[in-house]
ZADREN-353587 format. One record per residue (C-alpha): x, y, z; residue in three letters; residue number from 1. Coordinates in nm, 4 decimals, decimal comma. Each point is the difference from the previous one (the first is absolute). Layout:
N
<r u="X" v="Y" w="Z" resn="ALA" resi="NUM"/>
...
***
This chain:
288
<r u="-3,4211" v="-8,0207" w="-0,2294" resn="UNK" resi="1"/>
<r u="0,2865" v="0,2256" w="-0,1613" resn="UNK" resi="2"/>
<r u="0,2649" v="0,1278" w="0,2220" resn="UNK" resi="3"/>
<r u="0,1087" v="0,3648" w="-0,0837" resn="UNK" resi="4"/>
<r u="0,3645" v="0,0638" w="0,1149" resn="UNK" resi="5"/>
<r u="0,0510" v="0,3578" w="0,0935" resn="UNK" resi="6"/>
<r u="0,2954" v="0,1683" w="-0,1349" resn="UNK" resi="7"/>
<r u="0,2505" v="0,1464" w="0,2962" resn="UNK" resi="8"/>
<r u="-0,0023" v="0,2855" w="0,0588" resn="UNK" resi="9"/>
<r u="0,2321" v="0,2622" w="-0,1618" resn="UNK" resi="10"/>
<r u="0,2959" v="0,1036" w="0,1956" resn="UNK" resi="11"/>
<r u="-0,0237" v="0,3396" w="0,1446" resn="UNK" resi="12"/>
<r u="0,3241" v="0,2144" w="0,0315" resn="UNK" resi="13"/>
<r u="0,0143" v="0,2348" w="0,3142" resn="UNK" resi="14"/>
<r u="-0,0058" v="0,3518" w="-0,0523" resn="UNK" resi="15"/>
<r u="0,3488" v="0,0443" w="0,0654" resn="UNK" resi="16"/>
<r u="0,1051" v="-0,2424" w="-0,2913" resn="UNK" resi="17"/>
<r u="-0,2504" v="0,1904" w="-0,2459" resn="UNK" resi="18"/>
<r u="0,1642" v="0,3406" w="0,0668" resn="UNK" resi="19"/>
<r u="0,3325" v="-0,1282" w="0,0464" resn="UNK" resi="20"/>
<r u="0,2895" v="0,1838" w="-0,2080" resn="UNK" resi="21"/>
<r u="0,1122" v="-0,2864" w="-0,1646" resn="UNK" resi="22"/>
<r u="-0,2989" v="-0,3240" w="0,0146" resn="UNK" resi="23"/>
<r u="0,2370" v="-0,2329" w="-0,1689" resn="UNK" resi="24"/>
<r u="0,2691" v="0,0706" w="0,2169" resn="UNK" resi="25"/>
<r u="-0,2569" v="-0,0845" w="0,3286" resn="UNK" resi="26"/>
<r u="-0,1097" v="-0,3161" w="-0,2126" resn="UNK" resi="27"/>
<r u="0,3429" v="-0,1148" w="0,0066" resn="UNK" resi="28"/>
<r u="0,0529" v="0,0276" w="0,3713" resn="UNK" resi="29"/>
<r u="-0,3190" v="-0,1800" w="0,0381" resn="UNK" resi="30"/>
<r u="0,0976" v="-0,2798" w="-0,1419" resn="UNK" resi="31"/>
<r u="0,3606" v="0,0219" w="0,1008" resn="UNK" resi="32"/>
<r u="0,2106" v="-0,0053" w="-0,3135" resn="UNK" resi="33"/>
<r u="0,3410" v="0,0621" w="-0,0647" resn="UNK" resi="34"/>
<r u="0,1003" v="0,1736" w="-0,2641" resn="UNK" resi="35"/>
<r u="0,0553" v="0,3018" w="-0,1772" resn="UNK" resi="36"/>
<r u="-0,2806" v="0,2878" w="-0,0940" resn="UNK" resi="37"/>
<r u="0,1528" v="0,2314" w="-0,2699" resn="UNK" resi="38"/>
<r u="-0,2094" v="0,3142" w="-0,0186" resn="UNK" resi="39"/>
<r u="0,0669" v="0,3522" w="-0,2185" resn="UNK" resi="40"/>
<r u="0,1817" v="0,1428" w="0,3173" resn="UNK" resi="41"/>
<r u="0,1764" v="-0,2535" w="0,1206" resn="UNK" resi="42"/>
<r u="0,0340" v="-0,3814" w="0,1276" resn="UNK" resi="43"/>
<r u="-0,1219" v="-0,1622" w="0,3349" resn="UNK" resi="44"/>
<r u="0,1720" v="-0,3655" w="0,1149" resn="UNK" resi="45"/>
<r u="-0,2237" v="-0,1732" w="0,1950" resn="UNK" resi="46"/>
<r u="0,0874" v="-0,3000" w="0,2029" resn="UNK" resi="47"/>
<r u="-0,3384" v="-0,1998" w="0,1240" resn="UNK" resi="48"/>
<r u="-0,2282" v="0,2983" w="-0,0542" resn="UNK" resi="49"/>
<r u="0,3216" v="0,2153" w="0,1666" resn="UNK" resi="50"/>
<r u="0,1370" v="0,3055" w="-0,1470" resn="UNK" resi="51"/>
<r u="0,4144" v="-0,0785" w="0,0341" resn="UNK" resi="52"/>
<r u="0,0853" v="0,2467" w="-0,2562" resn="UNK" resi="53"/>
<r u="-0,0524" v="0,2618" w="-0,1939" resn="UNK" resi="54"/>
<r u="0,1080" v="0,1983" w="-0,2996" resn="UNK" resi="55"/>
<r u="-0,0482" v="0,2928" w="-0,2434" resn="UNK" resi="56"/>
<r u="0,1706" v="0,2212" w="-0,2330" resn="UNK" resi="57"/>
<r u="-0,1141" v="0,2977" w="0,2285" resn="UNK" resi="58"/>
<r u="0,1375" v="-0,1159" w="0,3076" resn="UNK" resi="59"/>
<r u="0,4054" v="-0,0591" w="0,1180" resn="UNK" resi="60"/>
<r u="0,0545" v="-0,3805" w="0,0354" resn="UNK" resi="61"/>
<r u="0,1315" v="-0,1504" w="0,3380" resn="UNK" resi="62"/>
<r u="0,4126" v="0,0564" w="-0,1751" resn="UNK" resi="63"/>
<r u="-0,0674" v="0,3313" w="-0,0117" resn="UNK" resi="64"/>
<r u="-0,1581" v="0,0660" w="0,3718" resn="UNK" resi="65"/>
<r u="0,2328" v="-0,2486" w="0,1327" resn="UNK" resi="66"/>
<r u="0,3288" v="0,2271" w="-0,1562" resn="UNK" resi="67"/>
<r u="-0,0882" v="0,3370" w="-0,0490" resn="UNK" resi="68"/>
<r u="0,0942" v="0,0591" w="0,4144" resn="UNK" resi="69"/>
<r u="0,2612" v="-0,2336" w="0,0495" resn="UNK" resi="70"/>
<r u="-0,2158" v="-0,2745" w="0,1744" resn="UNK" resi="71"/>
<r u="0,2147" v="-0,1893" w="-0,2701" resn="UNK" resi="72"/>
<r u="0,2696" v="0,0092" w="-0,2557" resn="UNK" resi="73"/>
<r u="-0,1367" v="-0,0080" w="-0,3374" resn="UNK" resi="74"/>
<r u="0,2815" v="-0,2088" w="-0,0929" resn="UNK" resi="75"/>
<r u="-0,1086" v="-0,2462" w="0,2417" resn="UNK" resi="76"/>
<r u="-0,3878" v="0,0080" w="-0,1565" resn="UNK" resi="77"/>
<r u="0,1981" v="-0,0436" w="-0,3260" resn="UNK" resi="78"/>
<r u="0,1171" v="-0,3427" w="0,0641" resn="UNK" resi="79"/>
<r u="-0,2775" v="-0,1009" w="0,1683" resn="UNK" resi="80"/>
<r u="-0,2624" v="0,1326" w="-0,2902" resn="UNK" resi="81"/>
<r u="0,2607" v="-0,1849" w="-0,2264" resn="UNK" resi="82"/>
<r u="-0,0341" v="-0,3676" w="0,1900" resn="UNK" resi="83"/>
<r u="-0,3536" v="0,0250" w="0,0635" resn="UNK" resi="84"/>
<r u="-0,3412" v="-0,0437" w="-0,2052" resn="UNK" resi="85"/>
<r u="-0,1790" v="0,3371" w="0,0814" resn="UNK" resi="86"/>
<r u="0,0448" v="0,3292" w="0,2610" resn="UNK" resi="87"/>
<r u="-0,1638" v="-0,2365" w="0,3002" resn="UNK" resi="88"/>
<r u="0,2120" v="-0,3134" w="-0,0584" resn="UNK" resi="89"/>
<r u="0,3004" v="0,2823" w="0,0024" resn="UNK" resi="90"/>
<r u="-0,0831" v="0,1283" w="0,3124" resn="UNK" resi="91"/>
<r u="-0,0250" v="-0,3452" w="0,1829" resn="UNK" resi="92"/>
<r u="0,2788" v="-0,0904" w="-0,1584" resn="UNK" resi="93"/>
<r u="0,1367" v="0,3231" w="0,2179" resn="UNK" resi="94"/>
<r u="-0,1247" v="-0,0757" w="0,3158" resn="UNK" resi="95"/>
<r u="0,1353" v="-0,3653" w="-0,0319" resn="UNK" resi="96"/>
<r u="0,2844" v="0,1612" w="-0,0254" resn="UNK" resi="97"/>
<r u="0,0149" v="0,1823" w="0,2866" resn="UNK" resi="98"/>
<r u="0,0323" v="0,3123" w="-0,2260" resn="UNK" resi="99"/>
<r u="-0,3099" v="0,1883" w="0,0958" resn="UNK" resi="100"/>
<r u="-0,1714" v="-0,0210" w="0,3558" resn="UNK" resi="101"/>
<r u="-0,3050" v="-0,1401" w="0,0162" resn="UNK" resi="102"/>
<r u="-0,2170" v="0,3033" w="0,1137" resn="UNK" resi="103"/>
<r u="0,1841" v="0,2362" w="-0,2541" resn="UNK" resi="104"/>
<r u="-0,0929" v="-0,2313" w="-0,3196" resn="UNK" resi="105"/>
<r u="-0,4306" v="-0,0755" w="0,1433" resn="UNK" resi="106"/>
<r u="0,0131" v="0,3913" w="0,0477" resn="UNK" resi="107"/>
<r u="0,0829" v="0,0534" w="-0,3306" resn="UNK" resi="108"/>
<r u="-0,1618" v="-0,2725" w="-0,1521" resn="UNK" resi="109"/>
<r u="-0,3465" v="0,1120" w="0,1181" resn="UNK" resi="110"/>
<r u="0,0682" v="0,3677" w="-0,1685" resn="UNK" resi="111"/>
<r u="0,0960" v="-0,1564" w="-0,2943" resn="UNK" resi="112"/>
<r u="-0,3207" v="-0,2085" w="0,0110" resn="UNK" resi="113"/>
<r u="-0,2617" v="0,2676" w="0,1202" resn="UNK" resi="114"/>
<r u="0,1437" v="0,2604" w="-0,2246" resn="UNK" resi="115"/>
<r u="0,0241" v="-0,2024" w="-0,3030" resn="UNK" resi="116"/>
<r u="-0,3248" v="-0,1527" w="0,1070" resn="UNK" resi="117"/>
<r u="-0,1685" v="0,3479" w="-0,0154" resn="UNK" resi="118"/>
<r u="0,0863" v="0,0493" w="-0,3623" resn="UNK" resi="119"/>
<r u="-0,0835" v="-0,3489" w="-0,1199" resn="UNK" resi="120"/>
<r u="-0,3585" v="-0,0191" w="0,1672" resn="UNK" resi="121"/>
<r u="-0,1169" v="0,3896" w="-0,1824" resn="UNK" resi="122"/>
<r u="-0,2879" v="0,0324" w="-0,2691" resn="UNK" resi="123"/>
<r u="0,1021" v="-0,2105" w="-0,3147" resn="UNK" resi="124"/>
<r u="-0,1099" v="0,0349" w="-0,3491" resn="UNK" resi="125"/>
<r u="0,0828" v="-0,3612" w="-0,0580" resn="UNK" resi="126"/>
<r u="-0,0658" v="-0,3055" w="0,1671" resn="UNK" resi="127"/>
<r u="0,2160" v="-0,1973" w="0,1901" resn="UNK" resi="128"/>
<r u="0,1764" v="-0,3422" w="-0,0508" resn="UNK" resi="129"/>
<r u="0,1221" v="-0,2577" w="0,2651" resn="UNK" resi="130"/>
<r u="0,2446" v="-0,2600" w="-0,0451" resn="UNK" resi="131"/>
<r u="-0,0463" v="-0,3050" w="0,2095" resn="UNK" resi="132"/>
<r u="0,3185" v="-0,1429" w="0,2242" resn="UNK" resi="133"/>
<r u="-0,0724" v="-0,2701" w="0,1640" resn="UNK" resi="134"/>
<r u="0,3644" v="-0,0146" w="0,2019" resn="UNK" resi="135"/>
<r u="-0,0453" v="0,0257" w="0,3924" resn="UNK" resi="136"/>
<r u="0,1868" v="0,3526" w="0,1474" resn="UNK" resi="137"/>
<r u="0,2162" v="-0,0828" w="0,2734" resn="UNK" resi="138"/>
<r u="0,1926" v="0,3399" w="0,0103" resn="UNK" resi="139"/>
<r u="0,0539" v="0,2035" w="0,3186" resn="UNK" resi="140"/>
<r u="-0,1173" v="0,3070" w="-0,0849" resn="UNK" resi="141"/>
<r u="-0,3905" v="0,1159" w="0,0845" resn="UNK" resi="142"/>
<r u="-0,2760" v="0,0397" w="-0,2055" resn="UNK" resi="143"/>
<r u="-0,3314" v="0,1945" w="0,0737" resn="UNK" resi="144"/>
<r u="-0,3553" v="-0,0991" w="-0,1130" resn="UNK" resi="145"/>
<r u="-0,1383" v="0,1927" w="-0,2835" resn="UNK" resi="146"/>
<r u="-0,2967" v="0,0984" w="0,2681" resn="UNK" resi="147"/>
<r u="0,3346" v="0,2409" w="0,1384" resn="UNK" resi="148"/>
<r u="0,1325" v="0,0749" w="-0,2953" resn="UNK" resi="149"/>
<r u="-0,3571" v="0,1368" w="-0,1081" resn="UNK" resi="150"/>
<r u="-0,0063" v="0,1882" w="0,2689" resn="UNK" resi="151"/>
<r u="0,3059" v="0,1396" w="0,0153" resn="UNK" resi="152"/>
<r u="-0,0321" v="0,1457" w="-0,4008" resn="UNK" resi="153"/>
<r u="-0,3302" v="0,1072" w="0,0578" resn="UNK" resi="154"/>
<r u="0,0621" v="0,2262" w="0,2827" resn="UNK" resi="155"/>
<r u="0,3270" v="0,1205" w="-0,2206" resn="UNK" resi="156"/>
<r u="-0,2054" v="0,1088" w="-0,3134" resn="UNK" resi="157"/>
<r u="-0,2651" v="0,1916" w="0,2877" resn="UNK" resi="158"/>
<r u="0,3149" v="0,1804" w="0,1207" resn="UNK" resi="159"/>
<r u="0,1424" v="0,0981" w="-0,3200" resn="UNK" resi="160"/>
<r u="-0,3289" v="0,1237" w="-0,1204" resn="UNK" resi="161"/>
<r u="-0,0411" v="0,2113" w="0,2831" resn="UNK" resi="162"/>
<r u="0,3589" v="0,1656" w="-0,0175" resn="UNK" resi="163"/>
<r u="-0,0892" v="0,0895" w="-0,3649" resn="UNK" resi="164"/>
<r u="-0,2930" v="-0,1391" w="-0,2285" resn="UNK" resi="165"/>
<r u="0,2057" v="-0,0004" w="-0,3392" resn="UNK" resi="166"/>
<r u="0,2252" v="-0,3291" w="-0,0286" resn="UNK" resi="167"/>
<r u="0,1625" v="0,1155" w="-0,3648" resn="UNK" resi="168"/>
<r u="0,3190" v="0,0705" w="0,2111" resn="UNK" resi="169"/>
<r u="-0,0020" v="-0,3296" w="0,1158" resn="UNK" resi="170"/>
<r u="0,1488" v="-0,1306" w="-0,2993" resn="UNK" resi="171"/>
<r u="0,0796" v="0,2420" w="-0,2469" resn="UNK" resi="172"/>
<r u="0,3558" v="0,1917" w="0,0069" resn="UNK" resi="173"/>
<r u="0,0160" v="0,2927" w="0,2403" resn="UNK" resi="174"/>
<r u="0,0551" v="0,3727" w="-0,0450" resn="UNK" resi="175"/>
<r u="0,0643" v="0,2736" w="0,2468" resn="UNK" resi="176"/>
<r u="-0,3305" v="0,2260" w="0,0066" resn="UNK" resi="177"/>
<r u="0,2049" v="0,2739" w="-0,1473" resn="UNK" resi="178"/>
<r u="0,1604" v="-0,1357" w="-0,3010" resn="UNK" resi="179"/>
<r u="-0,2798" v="0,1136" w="-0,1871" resn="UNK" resi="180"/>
<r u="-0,3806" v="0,0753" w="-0,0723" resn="UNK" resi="181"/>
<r u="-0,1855" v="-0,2435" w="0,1804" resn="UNK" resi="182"/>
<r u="-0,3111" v="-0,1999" w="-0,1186" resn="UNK" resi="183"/>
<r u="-0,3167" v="0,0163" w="0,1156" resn="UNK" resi="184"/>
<r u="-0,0305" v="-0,1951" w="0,3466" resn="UNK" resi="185"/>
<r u="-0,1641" v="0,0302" w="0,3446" resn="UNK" resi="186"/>
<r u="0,0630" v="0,2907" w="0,1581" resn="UNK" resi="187"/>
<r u="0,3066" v="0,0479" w="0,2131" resn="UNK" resi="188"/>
<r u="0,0508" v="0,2781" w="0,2599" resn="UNK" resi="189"/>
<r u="0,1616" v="0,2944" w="-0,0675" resn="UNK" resi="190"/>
<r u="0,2049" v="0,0112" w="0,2813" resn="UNK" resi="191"/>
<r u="0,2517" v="-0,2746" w="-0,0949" resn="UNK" resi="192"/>
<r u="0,0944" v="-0,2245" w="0,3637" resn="UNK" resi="193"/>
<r u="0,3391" v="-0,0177" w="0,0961" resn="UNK" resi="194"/>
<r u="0,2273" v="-0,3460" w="-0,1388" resn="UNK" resi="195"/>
<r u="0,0726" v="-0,2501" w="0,2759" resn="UNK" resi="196"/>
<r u="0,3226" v="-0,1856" w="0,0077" resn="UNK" resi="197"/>
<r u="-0,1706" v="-0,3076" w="-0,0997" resn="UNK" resi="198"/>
<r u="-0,1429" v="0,1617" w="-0,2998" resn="UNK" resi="199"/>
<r u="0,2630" v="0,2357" w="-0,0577" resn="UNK" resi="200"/>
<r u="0,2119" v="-0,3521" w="-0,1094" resn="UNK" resi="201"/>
<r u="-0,2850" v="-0,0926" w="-0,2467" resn="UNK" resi="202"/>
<r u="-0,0609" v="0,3625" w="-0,1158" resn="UNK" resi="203"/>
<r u="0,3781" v="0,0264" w="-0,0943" resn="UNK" resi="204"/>
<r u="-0,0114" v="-0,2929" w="-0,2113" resn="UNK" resi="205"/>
<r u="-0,3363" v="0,1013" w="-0,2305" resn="UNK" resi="206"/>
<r u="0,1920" v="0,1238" w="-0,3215" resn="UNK" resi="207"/>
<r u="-0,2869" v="-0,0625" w="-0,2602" resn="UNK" resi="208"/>
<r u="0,1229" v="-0,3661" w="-0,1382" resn="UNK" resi="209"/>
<r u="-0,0042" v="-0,2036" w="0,3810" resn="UNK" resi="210"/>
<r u="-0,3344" v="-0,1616" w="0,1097" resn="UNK" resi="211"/>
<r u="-0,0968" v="-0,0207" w="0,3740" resn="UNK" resi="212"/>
<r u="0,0953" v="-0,3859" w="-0,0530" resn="UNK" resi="213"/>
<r u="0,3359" v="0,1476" w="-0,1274" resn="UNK" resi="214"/>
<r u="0,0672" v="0,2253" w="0,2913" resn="UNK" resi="215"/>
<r u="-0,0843" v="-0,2686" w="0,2786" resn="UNK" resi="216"/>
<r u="0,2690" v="-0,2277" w="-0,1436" resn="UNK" resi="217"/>
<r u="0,2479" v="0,2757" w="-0,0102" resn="UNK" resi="218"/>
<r u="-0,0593" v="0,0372" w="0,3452" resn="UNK" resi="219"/>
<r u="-0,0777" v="-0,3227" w="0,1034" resn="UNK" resi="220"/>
<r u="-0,3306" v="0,0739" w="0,1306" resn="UNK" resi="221"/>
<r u="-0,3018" v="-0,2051" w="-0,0428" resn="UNK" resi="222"/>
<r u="-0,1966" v="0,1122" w="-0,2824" resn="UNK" resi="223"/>
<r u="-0,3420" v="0,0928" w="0,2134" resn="UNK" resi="224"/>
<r u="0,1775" v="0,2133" w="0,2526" resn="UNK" resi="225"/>
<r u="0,1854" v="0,1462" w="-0,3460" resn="UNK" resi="226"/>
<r u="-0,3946" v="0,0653" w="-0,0707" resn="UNK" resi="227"/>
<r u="-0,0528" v="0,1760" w="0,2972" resn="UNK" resi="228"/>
<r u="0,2448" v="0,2452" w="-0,0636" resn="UNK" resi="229"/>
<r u="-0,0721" v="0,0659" w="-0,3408" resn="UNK" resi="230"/>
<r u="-0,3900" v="0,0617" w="0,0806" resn="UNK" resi="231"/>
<r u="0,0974" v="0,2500" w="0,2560" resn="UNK" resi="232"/>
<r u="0,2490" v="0,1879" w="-0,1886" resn="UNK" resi="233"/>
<r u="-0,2789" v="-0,0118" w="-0,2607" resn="UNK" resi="234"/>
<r u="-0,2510" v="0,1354" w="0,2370" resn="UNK" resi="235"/>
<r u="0,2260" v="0,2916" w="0,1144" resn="UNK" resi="236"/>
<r u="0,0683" v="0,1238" w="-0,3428" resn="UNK" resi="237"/>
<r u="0,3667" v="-0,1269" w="-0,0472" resn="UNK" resi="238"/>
<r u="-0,0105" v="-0,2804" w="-0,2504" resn="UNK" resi="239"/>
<r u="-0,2832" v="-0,1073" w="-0,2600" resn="UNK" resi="240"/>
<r u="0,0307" v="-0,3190" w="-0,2659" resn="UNK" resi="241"/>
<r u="0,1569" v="0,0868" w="-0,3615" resn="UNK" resi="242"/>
<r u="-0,2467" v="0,0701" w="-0,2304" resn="UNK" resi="243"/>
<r u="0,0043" v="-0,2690" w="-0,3246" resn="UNK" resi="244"/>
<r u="0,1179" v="0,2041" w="-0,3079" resn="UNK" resi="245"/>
<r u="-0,2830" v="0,0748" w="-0,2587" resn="UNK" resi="246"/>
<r u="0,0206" v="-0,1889" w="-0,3180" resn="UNK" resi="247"/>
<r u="0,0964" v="0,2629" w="-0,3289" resn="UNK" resi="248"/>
<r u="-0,2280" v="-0,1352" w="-0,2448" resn="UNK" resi="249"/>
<r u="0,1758" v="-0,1248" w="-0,3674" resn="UNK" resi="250"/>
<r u="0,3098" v="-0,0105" w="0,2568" resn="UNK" resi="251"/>
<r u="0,2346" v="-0,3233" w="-0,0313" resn="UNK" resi="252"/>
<r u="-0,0141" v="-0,2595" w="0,2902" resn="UNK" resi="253"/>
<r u="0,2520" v="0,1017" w="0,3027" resn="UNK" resi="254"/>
<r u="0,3359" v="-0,2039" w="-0,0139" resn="UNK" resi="255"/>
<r u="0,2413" v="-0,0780" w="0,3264" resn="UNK" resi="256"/>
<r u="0,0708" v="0,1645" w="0,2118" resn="UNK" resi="257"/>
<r u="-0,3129" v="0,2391" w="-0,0489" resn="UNK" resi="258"/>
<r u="-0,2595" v="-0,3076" w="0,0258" resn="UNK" resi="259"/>
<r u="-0,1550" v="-0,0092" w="0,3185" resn="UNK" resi="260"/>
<r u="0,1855" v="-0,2531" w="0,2404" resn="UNK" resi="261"/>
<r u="-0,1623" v="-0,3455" w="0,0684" resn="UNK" resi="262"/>
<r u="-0,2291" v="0,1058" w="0,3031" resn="UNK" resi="263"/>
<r u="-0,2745" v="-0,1970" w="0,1314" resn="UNK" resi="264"/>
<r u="-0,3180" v="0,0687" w="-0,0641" resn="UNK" resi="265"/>
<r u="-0,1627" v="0,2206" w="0,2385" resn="UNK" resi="266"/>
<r u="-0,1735" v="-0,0461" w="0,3078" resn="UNK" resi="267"/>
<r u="-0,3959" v="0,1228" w="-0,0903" resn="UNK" resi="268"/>
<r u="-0,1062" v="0,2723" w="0,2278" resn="UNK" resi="269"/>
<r u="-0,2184" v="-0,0547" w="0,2895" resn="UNK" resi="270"/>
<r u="-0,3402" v="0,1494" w="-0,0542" resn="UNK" resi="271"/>
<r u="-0,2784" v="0,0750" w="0,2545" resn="UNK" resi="272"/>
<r u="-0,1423" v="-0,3197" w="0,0044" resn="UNK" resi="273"/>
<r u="0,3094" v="-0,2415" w="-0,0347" resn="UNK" resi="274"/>
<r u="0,0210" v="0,2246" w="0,3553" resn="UNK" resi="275"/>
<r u="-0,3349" v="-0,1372" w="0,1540" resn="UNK" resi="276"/>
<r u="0,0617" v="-0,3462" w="-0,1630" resn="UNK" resi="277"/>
<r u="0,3405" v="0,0161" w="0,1605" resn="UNK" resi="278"/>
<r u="-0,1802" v="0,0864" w="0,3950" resn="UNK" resi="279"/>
<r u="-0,2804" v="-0,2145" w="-0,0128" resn="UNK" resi="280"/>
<r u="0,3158" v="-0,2027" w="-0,1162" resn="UNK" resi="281"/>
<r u="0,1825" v="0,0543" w="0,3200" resn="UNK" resi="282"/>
<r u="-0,3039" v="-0,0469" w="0,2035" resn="UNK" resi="283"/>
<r u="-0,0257" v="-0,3790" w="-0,1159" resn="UNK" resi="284"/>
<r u="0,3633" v="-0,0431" w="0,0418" resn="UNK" resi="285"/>
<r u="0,0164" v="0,0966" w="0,3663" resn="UNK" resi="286"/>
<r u="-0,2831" v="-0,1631" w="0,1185" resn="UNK" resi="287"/>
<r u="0,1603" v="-0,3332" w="-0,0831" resn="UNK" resi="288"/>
***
């Protein structure tokens, strides 16, 4: 008699995993790795399936956060970025130190992360690459699993797109409303709102060359709450994103300084259903 073996069965992924805004990021905290996932937007560390850090061009790094208020002497992150490999050795290297108190340096280690976090994990036109590291993290500082850091980005990009639907001010450079004709966009109201203080400090900065990532290291802000601002003050009238110049046909090739500056690509917008993807999303996320 001839035995027939029966395959096993394919694994099934929950829901959760299959809508999940980054799948190979989940696969790596599934099996635990440590590592490095470079993406368009940004970088995430992880540390046994851990996010530890995070990074992207759009976002201010821990030096700046740490500085910018006089939670520490830049000279003092100086010497420490100077002895150290990387921003998180640096800031241990602090804290060893006795420079920077411990609740200070987790505080702003966490915005760093979440905010840079936010930008790393958005829509991608390319795929990403991990680096394997298979050194043990014994460092003091917390990490969060990518389950939270999920979370935390998705409800961001819901917030943002309610404040104002169009993200091209997200990462293009910034003009006051009145500058000059405006391009067609969603319509604003015609009574403009009055400027908080907040975003009276961002609005004073937007000179038609600085980015929202510009003005949030100027003031030392993280680059999501920078966001905020912007998409207001967009929403009221006051500010709307530089519109790219229009190519003269037959004309020669720009040359520095009138080349467009070296800005990151930008952040696709989020369409109606990238919004229902994004609750049924949430949904699976809280109900682990």
């Amino acid at each position: 008699m001839t035995m027939v073996r029966t395959p096993p069965p394919l694994p099934v992924r929950d829901k959760a995993a299959a809508h999940a805004l980054s799948p190979m990021l989940n696969r790596l905290a599934e099996e635990r790795a440590t590592g490095v996932l470079v993406r368009e937007h940004g970088t995430l560390h992880l540390a046994e399936g851990r996010v530890v850090h995070a990074e992207s061009p759009l976002a201010p790094g821990l030096d700046v956060l740490l500085t910018a208020h006089g939670t520490l002497a830049t000279a003092a992150w100086q010497r420490a970025a100077a002895a150290a490999e990387g921003p998180l050795r640096a800031a241990e290297l602090l804290l060893e130190s006795g420079l920077l108190p411990a609740g200070a340096l987790e505080l702003c280690h966490l915005d760093a992360l979440y905010d840079a976090g936010y930008f790393a994990l958005a829509p991608s036109s390319t795929p990403g690459r991990f680096h394997y590291d298979g050194a043990p993290r014994t460092g003091p500082l917390p990490s969060v699993p990518v389950v939270a850091l999920e979370r935390e980005t998705l409800r961001r990009r819901l917030q943002l797109h309610r404040l104002w639907p169009d993200p091209a001010a997200d990462t293009a450079p910034l003009i006051r409303a009145d500058a000059g004709p405006a391009p067609a966009a969603p319509a604003r109201p015609a009574r403009r709102a009055p400027v908080a203080p907040r975003q009276r400090a961002v609005l004073d900065r937007v000179d038609g060359t600085r980015t929202a990532a510009d003005i949030a290291r100027e003031l030392g802000r993280q680059a999501f709450h920078t966001l905020v601002d912007v998409r207001r003050l967009a929403a009221a009238g006051h500010l709307r994103p530089l519109a790219p110049a229009v190519p003269v046909p037959g004309a020669p090739p720009p040359t520095a300084p009138e080349q467009a500056r070296n800005l990151p690509p930008p952040l696709p917008p989020v369409t109606d259903p990238d919004i229902a993807l994004l609750k049924r999303l949430r949904d699976a996320l809280e109900a682990l």
